[in-house]
BAKEPA-369266 format. One record per residue (C-alpha): x, y, z. Coordinates in steps of 0.2 Angstrom, whole numbers, plus 5000, padded with zeros to 4 digits. Example, Ala and Ser with C-alpha at 12.3 -4.5 7.8 and 13.67 -1.06 7.14 Angstrom:
<mikols>
@u->5062 v->4978 w->5039 $
@u->5068 v->4995 w->5036 $
</mikols>
This chain:
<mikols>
@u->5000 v->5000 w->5000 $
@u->5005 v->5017 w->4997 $
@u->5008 v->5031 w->5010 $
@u->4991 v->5039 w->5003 $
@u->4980 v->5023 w->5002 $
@u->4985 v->5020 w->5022 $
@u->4980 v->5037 w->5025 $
@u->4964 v->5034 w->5016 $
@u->4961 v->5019 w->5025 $
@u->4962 v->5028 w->5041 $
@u->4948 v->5039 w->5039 $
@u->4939 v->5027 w->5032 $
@u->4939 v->5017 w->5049 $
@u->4938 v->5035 w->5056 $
@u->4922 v->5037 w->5047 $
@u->4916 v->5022 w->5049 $
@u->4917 v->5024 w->5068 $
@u->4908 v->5042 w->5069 $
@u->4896 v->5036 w->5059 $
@u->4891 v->5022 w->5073 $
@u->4891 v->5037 w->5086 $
@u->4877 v->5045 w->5074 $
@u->4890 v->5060 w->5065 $
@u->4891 v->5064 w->5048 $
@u->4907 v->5067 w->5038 $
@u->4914 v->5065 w->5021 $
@u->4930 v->5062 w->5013 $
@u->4936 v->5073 w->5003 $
@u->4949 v->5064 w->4990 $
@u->4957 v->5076 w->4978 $
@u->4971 v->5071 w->4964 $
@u->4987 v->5079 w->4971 $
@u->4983 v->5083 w->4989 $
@u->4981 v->5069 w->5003 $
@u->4963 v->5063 w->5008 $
@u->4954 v->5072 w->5021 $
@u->4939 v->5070 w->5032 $
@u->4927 v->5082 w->5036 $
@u->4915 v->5084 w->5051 $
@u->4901 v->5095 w->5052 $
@u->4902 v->5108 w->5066 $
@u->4891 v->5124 w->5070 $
@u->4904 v->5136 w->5065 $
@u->4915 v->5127 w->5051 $
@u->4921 v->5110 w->5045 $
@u->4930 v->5100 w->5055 $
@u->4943 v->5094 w->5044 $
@u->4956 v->5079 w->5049 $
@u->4969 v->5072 w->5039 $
@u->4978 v->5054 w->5043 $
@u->4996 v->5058 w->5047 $
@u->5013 v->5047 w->5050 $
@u->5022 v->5053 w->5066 $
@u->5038 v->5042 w->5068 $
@u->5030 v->5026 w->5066 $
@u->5013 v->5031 w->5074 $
@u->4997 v->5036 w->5064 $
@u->4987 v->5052 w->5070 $
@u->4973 v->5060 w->5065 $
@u->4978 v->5079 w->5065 $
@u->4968 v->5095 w->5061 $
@u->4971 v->5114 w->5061 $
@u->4989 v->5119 w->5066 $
@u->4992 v->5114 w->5082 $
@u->5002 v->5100 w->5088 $
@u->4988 v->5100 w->5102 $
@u->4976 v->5096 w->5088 $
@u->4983 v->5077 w->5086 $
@u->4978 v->5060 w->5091 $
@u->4983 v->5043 w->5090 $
@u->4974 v->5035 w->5075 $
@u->4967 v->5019 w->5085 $
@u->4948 v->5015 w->5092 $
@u->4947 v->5029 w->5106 $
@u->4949 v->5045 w->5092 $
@u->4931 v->5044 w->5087 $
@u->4922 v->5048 w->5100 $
@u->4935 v->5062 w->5106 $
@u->4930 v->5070 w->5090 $
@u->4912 v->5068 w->5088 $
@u->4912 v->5076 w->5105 $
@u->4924 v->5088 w->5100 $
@u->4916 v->5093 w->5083 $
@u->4897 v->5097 w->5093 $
</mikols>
């Protein structure tokens, strides 16, 4: 698999997992950019990108190092309720 199809594949699982909490999102999947997945808010769009840290998977958004967590079974529901 390609650096891009495992980022892919982690916001599918991501998706997949909001999805069961009831949130809606989308991924977004453009030709020269990486995939991203975006989450409805009241504001803006929640949008959360797959990234490679060392050799641990996050799910980041915005810009700050803060805005990161570990790409495994606990991030959904951390964001759903984040993203209310």
């Amino acid at each position: 698999m390609t650096g891009r199809e495992v980022q892919l594949l982690h916001l599918v699982l991501l998706a997949v997992e909001l999805d069961a909490l009831g949130r809606s999102c989308t991924i977004a999947l453009r030709a020269y950019d990486v995939p991203v997945l975006y989450v409805p808010r009241a504001v803006e769009k929640l949008k959360i990108k797959a990234e490679l840290r060392g050799e641990q998977w996050f799910y980041a958004w915005g810009r700050s190092p803060s805005n990161r967590v570990p790409a495994d079974g606990r991030a959904a529901r951390g964001i759903a309720a984040m993203a209310r």
